[in-house]
C-alpha atoms as a printed R data frame, in Angstrom:
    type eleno elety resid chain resno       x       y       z
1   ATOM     1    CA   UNK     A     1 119.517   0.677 101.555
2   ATOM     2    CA   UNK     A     2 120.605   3.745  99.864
3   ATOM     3    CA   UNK     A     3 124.013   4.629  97.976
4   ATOM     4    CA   UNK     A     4 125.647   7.285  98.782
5   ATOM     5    CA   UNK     A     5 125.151   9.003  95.033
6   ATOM     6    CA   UNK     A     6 121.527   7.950  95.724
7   ATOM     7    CA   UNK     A     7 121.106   9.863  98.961
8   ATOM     8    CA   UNK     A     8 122.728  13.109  98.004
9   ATOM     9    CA   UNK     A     9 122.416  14.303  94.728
10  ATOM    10    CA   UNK     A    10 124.830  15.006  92.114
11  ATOM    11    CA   UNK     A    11 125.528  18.664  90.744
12  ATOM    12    CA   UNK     A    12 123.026  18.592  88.055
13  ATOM    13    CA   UNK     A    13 120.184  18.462  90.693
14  ATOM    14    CA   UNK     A    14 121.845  21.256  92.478
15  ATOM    15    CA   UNK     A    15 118.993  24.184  91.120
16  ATOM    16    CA   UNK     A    16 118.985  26.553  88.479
17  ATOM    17    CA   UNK     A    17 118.568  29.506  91.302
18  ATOM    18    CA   UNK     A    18 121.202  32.357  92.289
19  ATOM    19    CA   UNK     A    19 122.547  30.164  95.040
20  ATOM    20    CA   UNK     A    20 124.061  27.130  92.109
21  ATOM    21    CA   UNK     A    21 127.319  29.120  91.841
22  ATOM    22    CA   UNK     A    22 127.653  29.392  95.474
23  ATOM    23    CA   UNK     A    23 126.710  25.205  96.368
24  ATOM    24    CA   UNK     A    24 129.097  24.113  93.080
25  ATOM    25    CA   UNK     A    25 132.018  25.922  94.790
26  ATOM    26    CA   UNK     A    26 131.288  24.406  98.160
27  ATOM    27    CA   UNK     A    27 130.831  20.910  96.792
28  ATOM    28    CA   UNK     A    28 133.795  21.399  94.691
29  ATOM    29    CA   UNK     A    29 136.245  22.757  97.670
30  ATOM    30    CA   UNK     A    30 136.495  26.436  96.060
31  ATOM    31    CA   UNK     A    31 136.988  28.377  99.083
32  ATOM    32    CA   UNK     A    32 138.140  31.371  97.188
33  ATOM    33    CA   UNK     A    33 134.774  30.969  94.980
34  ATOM    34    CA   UNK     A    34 132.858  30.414  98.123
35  ATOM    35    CA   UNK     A    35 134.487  33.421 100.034
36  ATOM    36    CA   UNK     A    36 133.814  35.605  96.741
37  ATOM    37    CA   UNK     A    37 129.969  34.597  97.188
38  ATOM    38    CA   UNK     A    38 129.840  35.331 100.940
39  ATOM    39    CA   UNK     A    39 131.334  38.432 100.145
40  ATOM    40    CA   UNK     A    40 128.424  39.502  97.981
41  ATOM    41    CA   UNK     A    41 126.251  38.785 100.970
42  ATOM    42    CA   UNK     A    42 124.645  35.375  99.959
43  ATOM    43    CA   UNK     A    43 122.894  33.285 102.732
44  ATOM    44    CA   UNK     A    44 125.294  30.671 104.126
45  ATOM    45    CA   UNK     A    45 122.625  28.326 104.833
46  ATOM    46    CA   UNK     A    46 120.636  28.923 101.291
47  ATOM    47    CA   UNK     A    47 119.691  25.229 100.469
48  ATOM    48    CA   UNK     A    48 118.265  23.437  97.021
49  ATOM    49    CA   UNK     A    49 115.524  21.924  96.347
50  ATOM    50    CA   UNK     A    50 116.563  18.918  98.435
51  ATOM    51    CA   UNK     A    51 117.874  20.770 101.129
52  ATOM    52    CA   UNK     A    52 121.184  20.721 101.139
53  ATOM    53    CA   UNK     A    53 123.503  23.539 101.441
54  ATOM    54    CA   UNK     A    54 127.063  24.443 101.569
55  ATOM    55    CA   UNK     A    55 128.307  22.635 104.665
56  ATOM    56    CA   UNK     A    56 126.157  19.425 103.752
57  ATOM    57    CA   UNK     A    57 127.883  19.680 100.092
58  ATOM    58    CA   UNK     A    58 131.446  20.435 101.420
59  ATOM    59    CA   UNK     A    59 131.032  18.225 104.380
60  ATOM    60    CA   UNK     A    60 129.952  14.940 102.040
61  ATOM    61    CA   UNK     A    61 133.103  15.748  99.483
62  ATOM    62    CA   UNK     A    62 135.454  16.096 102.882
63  ATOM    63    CA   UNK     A    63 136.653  19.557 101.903
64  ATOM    64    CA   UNK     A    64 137.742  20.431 105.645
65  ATOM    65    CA   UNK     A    65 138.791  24.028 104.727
66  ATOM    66    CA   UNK     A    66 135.559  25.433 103.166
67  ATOM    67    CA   UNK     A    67 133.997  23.413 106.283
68  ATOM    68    CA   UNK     A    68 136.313  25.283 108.950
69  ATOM    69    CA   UNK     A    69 135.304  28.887 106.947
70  ATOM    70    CA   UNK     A    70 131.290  28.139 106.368
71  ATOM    71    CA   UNK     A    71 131.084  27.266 110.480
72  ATOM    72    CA   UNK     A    72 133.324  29.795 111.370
73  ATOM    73    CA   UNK     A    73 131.137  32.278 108.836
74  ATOM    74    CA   UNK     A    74 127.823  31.249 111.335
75  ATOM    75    CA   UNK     A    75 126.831  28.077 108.895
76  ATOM    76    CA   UNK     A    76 123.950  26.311 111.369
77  ATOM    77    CA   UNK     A    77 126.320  23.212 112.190
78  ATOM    78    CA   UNK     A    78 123.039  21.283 112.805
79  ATOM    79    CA   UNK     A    79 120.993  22.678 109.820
80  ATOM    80    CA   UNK     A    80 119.054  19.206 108.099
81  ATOM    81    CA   UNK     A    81 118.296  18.452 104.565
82  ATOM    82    CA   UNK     A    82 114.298  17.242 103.609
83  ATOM    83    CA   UNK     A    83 115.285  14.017 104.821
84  ATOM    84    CA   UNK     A    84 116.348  15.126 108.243
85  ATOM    85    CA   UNK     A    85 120.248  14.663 107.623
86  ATOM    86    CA   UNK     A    86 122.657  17.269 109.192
87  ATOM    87    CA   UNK     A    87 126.400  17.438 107.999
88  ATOM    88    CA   UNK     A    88 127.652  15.356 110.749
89  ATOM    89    CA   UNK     A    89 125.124  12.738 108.918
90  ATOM    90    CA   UNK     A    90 126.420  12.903 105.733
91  ATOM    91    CA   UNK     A    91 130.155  12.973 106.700
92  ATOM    92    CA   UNK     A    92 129.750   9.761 108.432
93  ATOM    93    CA   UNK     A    93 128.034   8.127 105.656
94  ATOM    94    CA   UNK     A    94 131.199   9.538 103.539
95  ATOM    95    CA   UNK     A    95 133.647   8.430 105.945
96  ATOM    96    CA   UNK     A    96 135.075  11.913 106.293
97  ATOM    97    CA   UNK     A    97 136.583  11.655 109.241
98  ATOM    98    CA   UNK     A    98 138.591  14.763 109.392
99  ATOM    99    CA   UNK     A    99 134.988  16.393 108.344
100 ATOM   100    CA   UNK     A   100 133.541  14.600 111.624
101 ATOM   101    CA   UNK     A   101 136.123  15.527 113.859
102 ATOM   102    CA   UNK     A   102 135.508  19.490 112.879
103 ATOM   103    CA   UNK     A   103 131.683  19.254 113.163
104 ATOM   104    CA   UNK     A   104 131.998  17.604 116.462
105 ATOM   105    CA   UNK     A   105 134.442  20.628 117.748
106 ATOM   106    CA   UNK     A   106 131.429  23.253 116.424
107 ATOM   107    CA   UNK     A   107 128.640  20.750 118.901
108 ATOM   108    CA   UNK     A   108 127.106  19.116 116.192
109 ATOM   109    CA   UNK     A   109 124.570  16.900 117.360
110 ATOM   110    CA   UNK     A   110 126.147  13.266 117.594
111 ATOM   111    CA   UNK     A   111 122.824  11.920 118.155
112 ATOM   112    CA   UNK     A   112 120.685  13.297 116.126
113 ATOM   113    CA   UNK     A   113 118.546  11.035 114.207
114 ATOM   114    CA   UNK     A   114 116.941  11.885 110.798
115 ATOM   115    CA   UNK     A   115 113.401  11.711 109.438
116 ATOM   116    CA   UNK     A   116 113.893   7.364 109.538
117 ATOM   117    CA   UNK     A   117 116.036   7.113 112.796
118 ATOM   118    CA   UNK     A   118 118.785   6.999 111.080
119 ATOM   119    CA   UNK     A   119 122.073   8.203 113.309
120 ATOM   120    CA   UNK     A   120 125.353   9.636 112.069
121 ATOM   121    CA   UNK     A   121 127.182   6.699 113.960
122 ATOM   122    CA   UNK     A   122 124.332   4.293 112.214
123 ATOM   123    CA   UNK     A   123 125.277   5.818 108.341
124 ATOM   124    CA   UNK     A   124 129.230   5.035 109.689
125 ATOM   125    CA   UNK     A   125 128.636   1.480 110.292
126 ATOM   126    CA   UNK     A   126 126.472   0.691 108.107
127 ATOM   127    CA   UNK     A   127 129.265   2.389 105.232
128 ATOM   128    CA   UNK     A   128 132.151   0.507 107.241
129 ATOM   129    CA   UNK     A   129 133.879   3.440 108.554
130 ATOM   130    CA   UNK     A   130 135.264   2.002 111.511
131 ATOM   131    CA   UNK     A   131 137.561   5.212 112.558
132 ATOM   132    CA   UNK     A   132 134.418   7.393 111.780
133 ATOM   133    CA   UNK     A   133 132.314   4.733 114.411
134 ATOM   134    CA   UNK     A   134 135.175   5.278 116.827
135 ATOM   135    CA   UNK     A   135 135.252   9.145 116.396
136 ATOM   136    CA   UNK     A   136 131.437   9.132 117.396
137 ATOM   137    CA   UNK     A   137 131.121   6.503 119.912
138 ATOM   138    CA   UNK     A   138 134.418   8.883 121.913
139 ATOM   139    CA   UNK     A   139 132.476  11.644 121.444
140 ATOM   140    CA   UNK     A   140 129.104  10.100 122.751
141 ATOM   141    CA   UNK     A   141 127.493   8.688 120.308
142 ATOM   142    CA   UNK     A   142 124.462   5.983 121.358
143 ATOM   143    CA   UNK     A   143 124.445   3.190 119.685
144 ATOM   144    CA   UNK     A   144 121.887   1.976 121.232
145 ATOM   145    CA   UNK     A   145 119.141   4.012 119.122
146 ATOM   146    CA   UNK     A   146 117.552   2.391 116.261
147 ATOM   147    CA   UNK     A   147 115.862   3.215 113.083
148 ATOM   148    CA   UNK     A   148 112.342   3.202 112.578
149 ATOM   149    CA   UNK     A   149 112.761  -0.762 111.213
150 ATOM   150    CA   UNK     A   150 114.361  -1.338 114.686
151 ATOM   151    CA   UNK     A   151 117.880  -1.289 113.434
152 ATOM   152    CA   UNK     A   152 120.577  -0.608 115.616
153 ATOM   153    CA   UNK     A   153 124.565   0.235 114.103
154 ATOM   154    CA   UNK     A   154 125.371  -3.220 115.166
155 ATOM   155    CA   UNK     A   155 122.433  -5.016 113.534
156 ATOM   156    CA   UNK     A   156 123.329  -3.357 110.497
157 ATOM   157    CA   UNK     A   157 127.354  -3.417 110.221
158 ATOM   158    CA   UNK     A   158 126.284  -7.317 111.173
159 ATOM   159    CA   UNK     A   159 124.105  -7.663 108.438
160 ATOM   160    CA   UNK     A   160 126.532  -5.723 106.062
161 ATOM   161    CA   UNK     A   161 129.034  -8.489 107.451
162 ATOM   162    CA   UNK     A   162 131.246  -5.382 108.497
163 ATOM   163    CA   UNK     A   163 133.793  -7.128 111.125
164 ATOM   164    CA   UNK     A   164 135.672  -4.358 112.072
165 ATOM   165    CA   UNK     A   165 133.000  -2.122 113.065
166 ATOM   166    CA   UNK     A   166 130.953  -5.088 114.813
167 ATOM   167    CA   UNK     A   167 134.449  -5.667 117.458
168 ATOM   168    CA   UNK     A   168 134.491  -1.840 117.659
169 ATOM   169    CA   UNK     A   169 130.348  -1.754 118.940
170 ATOM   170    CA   UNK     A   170 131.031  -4.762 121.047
171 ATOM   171    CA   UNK     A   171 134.270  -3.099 122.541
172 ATOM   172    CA   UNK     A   172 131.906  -0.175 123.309
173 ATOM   173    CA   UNK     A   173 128.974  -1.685 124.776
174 ATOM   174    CA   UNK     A   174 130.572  -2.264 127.893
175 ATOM   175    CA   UNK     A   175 126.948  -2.542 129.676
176 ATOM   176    CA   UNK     A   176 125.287  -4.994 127.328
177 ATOM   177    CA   UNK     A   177 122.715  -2.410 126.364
178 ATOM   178    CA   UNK     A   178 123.004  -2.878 122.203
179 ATOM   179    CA   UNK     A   179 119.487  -3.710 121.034
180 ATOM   180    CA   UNK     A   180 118.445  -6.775 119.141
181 ATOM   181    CA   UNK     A   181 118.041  -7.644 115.942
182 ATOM   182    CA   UNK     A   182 121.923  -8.236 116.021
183 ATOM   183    CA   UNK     A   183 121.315 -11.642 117.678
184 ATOM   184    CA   UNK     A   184 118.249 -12.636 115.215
185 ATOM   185    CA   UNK     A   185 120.772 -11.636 112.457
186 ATOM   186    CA   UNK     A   186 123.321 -13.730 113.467
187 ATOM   187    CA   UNK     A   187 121.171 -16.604 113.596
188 ATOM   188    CA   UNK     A   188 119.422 -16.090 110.176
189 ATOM   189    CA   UNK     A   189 123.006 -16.002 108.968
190 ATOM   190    CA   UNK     A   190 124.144 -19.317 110.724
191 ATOM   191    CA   UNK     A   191 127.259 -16.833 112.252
192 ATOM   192    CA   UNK     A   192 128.146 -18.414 114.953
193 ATOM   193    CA   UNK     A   193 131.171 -16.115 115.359
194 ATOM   194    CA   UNK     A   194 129.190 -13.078 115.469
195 ATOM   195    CA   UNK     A   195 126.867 -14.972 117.677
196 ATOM   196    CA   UNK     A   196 129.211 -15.843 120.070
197 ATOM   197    CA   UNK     A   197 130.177 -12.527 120.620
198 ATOM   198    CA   UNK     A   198 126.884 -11.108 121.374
199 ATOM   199    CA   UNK     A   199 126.204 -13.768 123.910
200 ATOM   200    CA   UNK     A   200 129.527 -12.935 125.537
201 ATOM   201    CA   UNK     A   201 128.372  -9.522 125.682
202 ATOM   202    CA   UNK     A   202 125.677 -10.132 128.144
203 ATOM   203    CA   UNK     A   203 122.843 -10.022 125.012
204 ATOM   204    CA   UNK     A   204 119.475 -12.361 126.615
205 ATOM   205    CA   UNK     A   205 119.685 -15.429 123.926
206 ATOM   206    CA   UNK     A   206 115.947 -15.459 124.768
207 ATOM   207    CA   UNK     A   207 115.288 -11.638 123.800
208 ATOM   208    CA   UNK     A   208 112.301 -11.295 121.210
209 ATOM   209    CA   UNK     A   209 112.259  -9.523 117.827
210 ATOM   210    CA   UNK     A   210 109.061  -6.987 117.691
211 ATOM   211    CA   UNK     A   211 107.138 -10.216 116.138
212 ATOM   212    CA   UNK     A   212 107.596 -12.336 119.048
213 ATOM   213    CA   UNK     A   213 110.228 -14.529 117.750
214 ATOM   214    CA   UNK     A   214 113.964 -15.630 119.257
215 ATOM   215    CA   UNK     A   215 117.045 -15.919 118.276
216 ATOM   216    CA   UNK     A   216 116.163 -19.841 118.645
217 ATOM   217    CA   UNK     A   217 113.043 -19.492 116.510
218 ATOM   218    CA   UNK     A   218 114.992 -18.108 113.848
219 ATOM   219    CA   UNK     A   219 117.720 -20.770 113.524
220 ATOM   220    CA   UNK     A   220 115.633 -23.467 113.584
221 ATOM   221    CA   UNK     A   221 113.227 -22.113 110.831
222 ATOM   222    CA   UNK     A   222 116.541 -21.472 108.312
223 ATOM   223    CA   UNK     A   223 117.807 -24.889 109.657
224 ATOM   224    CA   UNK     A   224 121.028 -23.778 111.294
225 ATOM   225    CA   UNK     A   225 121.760 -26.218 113.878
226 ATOM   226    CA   UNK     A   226 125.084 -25.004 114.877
227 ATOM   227    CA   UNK     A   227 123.615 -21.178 115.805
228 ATOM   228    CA   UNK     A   228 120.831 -23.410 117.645
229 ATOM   229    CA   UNK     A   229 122.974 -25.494 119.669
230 ATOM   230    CA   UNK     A   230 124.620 -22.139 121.117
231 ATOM   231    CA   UNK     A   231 121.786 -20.996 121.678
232 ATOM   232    CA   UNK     A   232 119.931 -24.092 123.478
């Protein structure tokens, strides 16, 4: 999995175009800079090389007043970078929740997935932002959709052995509808815990992983009796 510094570039990468002075002083929360540039007539949604722009760079840095201008200024609240992330994407990786909360009040997308399935609610659990996994899931966020590996939010805050944001999912899924691999994981893992929870949940011990294999199949090939005596 990505870092964050990984996924978004740092200023350096930021171009050597006309627009740099205009994406430094969004990233860096210079709304007077950034109101000087608009001014001149720049394009609010100019982008670099990567394509990010001014909302994705203010959004990621939480800088909720540049934010509040760019969208009010007609900033596309849903516009993506190369890799298919939107703002409300990259705030919820950040754990901006003050970011989120404005995005969501402009219609961002909640479910929007990027170019590898990943979700805004998805980048929040798997970062641990429980209040930003909260935020989404009131504002109707499915956390049922998975990546392109088959990862759900669940799968990977339990993999990430993110507590907190596993008993917020659970809370959530009030129908039972999370996808596996959250079981398999929990198995691999010997976590009976986490295991325990699921089942309680109403998640089909039984239930197959894309290979064909169970929960059961799993435990017994790591050796973890205890997950395999729940699940017998």
């Amino acid at each position: 999995m990505l870092s964050l510094k990984k996924r978004f570039p740092s200023l350096q990468s930021l171009g050597g175009d006309g627009n740099t002075s205009f994406l430094r002083a969004a990233r860096a929360g210079n709304l007077e800079r950034v109101l000087e540039h608009l001014k001149n007539n720049i394009d609010i949604n100019t982008s670099n090389a990567n394509g990010l722009n001014a909302l994705h760079l203010a959004s990621k840095d939480g800088h909720t007043h540049v934010v509040s201008e760019l969208l009010k200024r007609g900033a596309i609240v849903d516009s993506a970078t190369k890799k298919g992330n939107t703002a409300l994407h990259i705030a919820s990786l950040a754990g901006q929740e003050a970011v989120v909360q404005l995005l969501l009040e402009h219609n961002a997308s909640v479910n929007v997935q990027s170019q590898n399935g990943f979700t805004p609610l998805y980048m929040a659990a798997q970062e641990n932002h429980d209040s930003v996994v909260k935020l989404l899931l009131a504002n109707g966020a499915n956390q049922s959709l998975a990546t392109e590996d088959g990862f759900t939010p669940l799968a990977v805050a339990m993999q990430q052995g993110h507590d907190k944001v596993v008993a917020v999912l659970l809370e959530s899924d009030t129908r039972g509808k999370v996808r596996l691999p959250a079981l398999h994981i929990a198995a691999k893992k010997d976590d009976v815990k986490a295991a325990t929870l699921l089942l309680d949940n109403d998640h089909n011990p039984d239930v197959t992983s894309k290979s064909g294999f169970t929960p059961l199949h799993i435990a017994s090939h790591y050796g973890n009796q205890a997950i395999a005596n729940l699940l017998i």
